[in-house]
C-alpha positions in Angstrom: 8.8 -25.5 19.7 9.7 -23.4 22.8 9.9 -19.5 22.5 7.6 -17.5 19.8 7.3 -19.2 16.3 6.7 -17.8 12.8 4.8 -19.2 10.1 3.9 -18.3 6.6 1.2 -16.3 5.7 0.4 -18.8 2.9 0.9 -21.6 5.1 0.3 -21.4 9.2 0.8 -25.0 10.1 4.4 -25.1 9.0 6.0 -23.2 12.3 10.0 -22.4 12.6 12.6 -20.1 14.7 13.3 -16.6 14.3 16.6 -18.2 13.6 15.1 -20.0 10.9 13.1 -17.1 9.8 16.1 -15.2 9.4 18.2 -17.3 7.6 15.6 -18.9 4.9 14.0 -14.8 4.2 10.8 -15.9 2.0 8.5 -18.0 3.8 6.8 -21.4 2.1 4.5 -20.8 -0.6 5.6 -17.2 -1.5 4.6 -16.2 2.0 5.5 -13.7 4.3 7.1 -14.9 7.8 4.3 -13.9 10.7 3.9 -14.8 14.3 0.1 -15.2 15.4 -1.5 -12.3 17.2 -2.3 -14.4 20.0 1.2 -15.1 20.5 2.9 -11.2 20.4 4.3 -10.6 23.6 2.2 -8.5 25.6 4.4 -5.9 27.9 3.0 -4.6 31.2 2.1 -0.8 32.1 4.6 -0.7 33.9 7.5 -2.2 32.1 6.4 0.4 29.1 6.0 3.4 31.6 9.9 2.3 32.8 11.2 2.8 29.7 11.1 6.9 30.4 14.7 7.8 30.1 15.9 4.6 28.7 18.2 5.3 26.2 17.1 3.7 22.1 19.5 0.6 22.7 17.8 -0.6 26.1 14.3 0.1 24.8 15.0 -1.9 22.0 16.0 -4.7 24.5 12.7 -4.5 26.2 10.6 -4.8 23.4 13.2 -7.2 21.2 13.8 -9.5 24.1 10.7 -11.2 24.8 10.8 -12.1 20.8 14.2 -13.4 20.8 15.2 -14.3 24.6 15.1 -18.1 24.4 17.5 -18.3 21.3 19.8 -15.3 21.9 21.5 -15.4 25.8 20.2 -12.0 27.0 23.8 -10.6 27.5 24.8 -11.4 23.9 21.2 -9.9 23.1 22.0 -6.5 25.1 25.6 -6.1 23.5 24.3 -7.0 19.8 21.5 -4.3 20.3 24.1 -1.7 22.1 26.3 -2.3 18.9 23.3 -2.2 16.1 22.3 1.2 18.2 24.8 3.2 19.5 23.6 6.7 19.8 26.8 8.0 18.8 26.5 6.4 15.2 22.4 6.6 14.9 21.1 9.3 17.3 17.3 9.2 17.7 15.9 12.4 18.2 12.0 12.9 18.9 11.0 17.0 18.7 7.9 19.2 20.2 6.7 21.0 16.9 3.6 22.4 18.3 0.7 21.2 20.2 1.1 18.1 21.2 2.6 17.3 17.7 6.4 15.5 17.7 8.2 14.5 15.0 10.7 11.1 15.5 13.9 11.9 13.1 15.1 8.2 12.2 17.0 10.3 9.5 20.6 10.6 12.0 22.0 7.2 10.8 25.1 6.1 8.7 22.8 6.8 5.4 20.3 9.0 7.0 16.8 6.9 6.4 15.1 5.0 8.4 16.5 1.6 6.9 19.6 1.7 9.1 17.7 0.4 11.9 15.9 -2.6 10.7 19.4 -2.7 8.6 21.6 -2.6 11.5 19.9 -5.1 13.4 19.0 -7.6 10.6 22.6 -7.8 9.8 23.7 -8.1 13.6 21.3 -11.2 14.0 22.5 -12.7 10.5 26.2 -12.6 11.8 25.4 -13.7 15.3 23.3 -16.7 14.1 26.5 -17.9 11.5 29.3 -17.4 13.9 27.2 -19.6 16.1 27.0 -22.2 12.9 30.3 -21.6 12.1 28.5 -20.9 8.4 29.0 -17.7 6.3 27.0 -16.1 3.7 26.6 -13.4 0.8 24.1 -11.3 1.2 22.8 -10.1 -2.4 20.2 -6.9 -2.8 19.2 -5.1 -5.6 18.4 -1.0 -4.8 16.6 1.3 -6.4 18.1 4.0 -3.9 18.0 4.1 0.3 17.7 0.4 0.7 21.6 -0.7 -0.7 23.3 1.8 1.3 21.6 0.9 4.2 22.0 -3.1 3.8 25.4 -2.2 2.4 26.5 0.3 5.7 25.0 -2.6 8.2 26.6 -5.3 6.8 29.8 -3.5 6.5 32.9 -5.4 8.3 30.6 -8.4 9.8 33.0 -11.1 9.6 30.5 -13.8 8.4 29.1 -11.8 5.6 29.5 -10.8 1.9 28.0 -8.5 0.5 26.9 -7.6 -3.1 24.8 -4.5 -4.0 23.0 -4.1 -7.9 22.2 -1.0 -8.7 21.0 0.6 -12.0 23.4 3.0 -13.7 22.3 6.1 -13.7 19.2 6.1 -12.1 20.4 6.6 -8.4 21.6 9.7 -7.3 25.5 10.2 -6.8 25.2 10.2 -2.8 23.4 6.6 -2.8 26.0 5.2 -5.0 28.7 6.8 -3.1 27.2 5.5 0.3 27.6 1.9 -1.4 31.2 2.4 -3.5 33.1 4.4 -1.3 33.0 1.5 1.8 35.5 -1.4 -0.1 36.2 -4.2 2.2 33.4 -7.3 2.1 30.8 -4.5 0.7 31.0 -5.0 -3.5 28.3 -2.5 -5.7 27.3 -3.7 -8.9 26.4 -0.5 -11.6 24.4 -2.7 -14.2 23.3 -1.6 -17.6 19.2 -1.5 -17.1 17.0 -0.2 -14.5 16.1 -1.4 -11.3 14.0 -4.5 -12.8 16.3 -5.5 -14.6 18.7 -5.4 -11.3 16.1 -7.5 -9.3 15.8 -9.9 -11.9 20.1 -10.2 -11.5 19.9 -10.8 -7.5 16.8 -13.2 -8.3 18.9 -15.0 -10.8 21.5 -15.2 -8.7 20.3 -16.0 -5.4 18.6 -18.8 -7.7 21.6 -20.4 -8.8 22.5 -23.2 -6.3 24.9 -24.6 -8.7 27.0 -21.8 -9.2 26.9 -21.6 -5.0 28.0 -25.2 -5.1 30.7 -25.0 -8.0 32.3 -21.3 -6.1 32.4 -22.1 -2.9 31.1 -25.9 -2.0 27.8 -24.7 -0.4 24.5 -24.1 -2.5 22.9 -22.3 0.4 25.9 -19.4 0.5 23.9 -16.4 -1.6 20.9 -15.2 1.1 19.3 -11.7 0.6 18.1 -8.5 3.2 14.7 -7.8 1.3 12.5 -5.6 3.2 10.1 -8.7 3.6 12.3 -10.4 5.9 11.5 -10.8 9.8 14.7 -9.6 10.8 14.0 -6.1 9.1 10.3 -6.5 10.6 10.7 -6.7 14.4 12.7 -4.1 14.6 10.4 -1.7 13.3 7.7 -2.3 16.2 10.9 -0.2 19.0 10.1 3.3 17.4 6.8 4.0 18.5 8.2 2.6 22.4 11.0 5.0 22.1 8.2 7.7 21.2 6.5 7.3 23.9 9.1 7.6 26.3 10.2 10.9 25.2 6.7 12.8 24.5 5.7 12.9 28.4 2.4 11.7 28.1 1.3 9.0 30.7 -2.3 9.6 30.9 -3.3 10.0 27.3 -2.6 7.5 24.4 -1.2 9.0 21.3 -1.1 8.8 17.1 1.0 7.6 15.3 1.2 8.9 11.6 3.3 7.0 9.2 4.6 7.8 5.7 4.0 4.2 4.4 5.0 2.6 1.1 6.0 -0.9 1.9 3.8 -0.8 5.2 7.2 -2.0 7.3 7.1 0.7 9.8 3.0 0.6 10.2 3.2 -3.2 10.8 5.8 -2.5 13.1 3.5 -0.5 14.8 0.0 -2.3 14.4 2.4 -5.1 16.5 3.7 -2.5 18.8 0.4 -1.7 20.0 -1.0 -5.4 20.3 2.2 -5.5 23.3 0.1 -3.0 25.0 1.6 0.3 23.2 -1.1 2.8 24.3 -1.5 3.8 20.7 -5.0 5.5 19.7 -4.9 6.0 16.3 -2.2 4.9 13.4 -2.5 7.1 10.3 -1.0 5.0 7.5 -0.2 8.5 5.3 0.0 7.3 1.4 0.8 9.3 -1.4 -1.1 9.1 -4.5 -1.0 5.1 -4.6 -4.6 5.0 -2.9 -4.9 1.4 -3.1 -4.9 0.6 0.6 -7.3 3.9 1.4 -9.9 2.8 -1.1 -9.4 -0.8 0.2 -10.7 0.6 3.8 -13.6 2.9 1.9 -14.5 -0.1 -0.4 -13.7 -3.1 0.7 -12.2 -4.3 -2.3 -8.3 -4.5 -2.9 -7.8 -3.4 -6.9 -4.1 -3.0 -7.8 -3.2 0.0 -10.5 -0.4 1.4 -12.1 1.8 2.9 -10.1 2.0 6.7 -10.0 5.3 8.9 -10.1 5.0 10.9 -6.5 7.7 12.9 -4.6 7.6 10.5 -1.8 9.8 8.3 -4.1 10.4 5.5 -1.6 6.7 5.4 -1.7 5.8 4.8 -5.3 4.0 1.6 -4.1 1.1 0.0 -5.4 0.5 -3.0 -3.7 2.9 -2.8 -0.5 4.3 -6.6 0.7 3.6 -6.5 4.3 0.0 -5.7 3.4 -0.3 -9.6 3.0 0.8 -9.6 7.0 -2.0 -6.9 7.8 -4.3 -8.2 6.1 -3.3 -11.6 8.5 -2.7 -10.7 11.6 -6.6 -9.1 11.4 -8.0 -12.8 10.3 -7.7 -12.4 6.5 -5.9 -13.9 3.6 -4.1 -12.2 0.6 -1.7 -13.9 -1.6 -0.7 -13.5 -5.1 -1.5 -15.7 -8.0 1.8 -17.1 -9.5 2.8 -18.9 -12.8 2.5 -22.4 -12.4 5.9 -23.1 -14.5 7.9 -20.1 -13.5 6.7 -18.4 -10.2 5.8 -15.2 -11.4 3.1 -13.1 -10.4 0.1 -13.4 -12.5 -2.3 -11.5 -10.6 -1.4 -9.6 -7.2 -3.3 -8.7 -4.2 -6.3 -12.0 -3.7 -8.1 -11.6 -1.1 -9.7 -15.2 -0.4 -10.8 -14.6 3.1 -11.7 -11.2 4.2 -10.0 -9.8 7.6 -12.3 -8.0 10.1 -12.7 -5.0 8.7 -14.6 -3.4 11.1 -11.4 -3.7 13.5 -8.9 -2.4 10.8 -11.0 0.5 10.3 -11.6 1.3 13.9 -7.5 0.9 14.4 -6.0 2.3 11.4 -6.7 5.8 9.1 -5.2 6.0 6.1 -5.2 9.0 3.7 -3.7 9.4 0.4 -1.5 12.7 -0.2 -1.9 14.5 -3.4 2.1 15.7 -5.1 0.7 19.3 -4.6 0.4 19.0 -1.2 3.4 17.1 -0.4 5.5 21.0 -1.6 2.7 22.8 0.2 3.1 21.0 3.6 6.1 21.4 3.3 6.4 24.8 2.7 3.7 25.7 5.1 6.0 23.6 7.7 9.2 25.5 7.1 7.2 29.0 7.3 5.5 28.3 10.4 8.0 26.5 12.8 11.2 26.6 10.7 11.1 22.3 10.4 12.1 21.7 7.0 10.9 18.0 6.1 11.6 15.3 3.3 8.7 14.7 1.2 7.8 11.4 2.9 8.0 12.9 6.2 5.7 15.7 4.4 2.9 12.8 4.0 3.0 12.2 7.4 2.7 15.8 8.6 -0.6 16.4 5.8 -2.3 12.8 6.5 -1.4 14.0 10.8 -3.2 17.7 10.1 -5.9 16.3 8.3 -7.2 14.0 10.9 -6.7 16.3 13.7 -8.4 19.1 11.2 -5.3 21.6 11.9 -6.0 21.1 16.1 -3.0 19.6 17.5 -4.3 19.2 20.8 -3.9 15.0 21.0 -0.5 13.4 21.6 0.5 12.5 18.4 4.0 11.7 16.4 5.1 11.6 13.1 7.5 9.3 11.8 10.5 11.0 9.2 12.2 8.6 7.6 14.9 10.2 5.5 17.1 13.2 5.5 15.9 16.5 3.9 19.6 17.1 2.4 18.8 13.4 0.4 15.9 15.5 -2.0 17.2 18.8 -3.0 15.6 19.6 -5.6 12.2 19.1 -3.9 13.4 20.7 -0.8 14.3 23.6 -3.1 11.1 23.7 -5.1 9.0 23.7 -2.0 10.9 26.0 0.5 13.6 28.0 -2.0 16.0 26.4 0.5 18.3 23.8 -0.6 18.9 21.8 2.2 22.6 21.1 3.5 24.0 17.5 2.8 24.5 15.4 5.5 28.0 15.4 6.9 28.6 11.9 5.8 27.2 12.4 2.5 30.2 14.9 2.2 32.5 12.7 3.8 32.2 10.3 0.9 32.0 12.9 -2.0 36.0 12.6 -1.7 36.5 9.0 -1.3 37.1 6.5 -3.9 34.7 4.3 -5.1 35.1 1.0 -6.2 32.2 0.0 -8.5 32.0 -3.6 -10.4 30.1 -2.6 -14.3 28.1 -5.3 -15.9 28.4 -3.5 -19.3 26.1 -6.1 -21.4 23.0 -4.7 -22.8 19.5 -6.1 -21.2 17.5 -7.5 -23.6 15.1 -4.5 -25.2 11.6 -5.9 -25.6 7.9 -4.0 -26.2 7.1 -4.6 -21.7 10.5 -3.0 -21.3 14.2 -3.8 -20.0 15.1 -7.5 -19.4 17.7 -9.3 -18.0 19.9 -10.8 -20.9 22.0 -13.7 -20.3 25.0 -11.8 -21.2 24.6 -9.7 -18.6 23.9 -13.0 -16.4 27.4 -14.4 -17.3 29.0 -11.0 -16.8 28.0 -10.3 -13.3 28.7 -14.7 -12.5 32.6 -13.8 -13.9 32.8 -10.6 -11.9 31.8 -12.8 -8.9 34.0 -15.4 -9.6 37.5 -12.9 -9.7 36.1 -11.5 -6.4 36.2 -14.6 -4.6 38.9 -15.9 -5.8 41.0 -13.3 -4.1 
């Protein structure tokens, strides 16, 4: 197969398209989609140093392109990009703190995190690939907070896509639903009576359901989802650390990159960002207090915990998916041991061939941040340089200052990945400040929302909240009436 190929972690001989990639999401086998580190592009000095005053959009095309050029005509690939990342909707602004210390803000977008961009272009390439199939598709996500409004902003207007957002009631805050209700048109949020397991299990169920696909609209393949695992939300996550570079002025030195990192999407984006010749020294993969991947690199042993409650809420991960891709693209294997009957996770995070570890320790750092420190960073932050940060981007800043031991004298940048305003109260607690709201955060406090309930009680069992088939049939009706229209 011309052009670069993807195969799954859990099964390498079995190679497809991004195209493919993109439209099937999970890989065979309960893999992950990867492409072999042998076959990452590999971008010249040059062609990296040329990217100096290039704006977001054309960067992304130089690093994007040599990935997708022989299945997207590079004029359709340019506008698509140009669209996905017009600086007038999702600004990227990279700042001189101190030192030689930047911070990137990929908090400007429609919903102010950094999920826009994988967002926006995931649901760019989705609607480019089905107008070219003449095909069409609901896209169905469960949130727990950031990830719907993104999916549900990006997908907003495509002309091939549906899309239908579960959320938990109650357990969001009033902007994220807001950023998913207020847009109408093919964008359709779900509040469901449960939490955000009980949500997943809906999409899961759903997605699942070829013959309700087949009976509603005469095509079992017609529900698809955005997950964060997918390789169109991926490949877009290795252009921030290129547009970094061309803004911090450095040509002689290499610099750090320090990542908040929960699901390990914007570190992977990175580790594959510097195999295309990124002059990256050092990537600090900052964790809160989930220390599972830190101990992993002490140890040498992968043990997966409870989860622990942290400020960095987006990163209240124990065992992050695209740790399964790390963990591949350095010569290991990791998978997770399923149910034979049913498919669900028995016992997560097997290692059954180690990586070289000697290489992942000499390329990555990763230091867990206590919840103390998160409010004292960013208190100390605000008081010395008047930056006030979100608590993620406050694990980047500690995990950054303890490496460096409080000399910022290397070229180094630190990802923030979500707007301050988004985490009030913390802001407040740490700072006395509360933050402003962003302006389109207050746009949307005033328009109407149109929410879909799924009112049936979840099952209540001794492990917790559970899908019920009542609320099963509720959610298939509500579906039904929709597309009927």
């Amino acid at each position: 197969m011309a052009g670069t190929t993807y195969y799954s972690t859990n099964n390498p001989a079995l190679r497809v398209s991004f195209e493919t990639a993109l439209l099937t999401g999970m890989a065979s086998n309960y893999g992950l989609y990867m492409i072999s580190r042998k076959d990452i592009p590999i971008l010249s000095r040059h062609r990296i140093e040329a990217m100096k005053g290039m704006t977001y959009a054309r960067i992304a095309y130089e690093v994007l392109e040599p990935f997708l050029g022989r299945e997207v005509p590079p004029a359709r690939l340019r506008s698509l990009l140009e669209d996905a990342y017009d600086a007038r909707k999702i600004p990227t602004v990279v700042q001189r703190v101190t030192g030689k210390t930047y911070i990137i803000w990929l908090t400007r977008g429609p919903t102010y995190s950094f999920k826009d961009y994988a967002a926006r272009f995931f649901g760019r390439m989705l609607n480019f690939f089905l107008g070219e199939r003449g095909l069409r598709r609901v896209v169905i996500v469960a949130t727990s907070g950031d990830t719907g409004g993104a999916v549900a902003d990006a997908l907003f207007g495509l002309r091939n896509i549906d899309n239908i957002v579960f959320y938990p009631k109650g357990s969001i805050s009033v902007g994220q639903r807001r950023q998913m209700t207020t847009l109408g048109d093919n964008v359709h949020a779900f509040e469901v009576n449960g939490d955000f397991d009980v949500c997943q299990a809906l999409a899961k169920n759903i997605l699942g359901d070829a013959s309700f696909a087949i009976n509603l609209f005469g095509d079992g393949e017609r529900f698809t989802s955005a997950n964060s695992i997918s390789v169109g939300r991926l490949l877009p996550q290795a252009v921030y650390p290129f547009y970094a570079y061309s803004q911090i002025g450095t040509s002689t030195e290499p610099f750090i990159a320090s990542i908040p990192s929960g699901n390990f999407g914007n570190m992977m984006g990175t580790v594959i960002a510097r195999q295309m010749g990124l002059p990256v020294e050092k990537i600090i993969c900052g964790v809160n207090e989930n220390r599972e991947f830190p101990d992993f690199l002490v140890s040498g042993t992968y043990t997966v915990r409870p989860s622990i409650k942290s400020p960095s809420s987006a990163m209240i991960v124990s065992h992050p998916s695209n740790l399964a891709r790390l963990i591949d693209f350095y010569g290991g294997h990791m998978f997770d041991e399923r149910d034979v009957s049913g498919g669900s996770v028995t016992k997560p995070g097997i290692i059954d061939r180690m990586p070289d570890m000697e290489a992942i320790r000499r390329d990555i750092v990763s230091l867990g941040i206590s919840n103390a420190r998160h409010y004292e960073t960013m208190k100390d932050v605000y008081e010395r340089y008047g930056i006030i940060l979100d608590p993620h981007g406050a694990v980047g800043w500690a995990a950054l200052d303890e490496y460096l031991e409080g000399r910022h004298d290397r070229p180094a940048v630190i990802y923030e990945t979500a707007d301050p305003g988004k985490f009030p109260e913390d802001v407040h607690r740490a700072i006395g400040v509360v933050p402003e709201l962003p302006p389109g955060m207050k746009e949307q406090a005033d328009l109407p929302e149109r929410i879909y309930s799924i009112e049936a009680e979840p099952e209540h069992t001794p492990e917790g909240l559970k899908l019920s088939p009542a609320q099963v049939d509720e959610a298939k009706d509500a579906i039904r009436r929709i597309f009927a229209l």
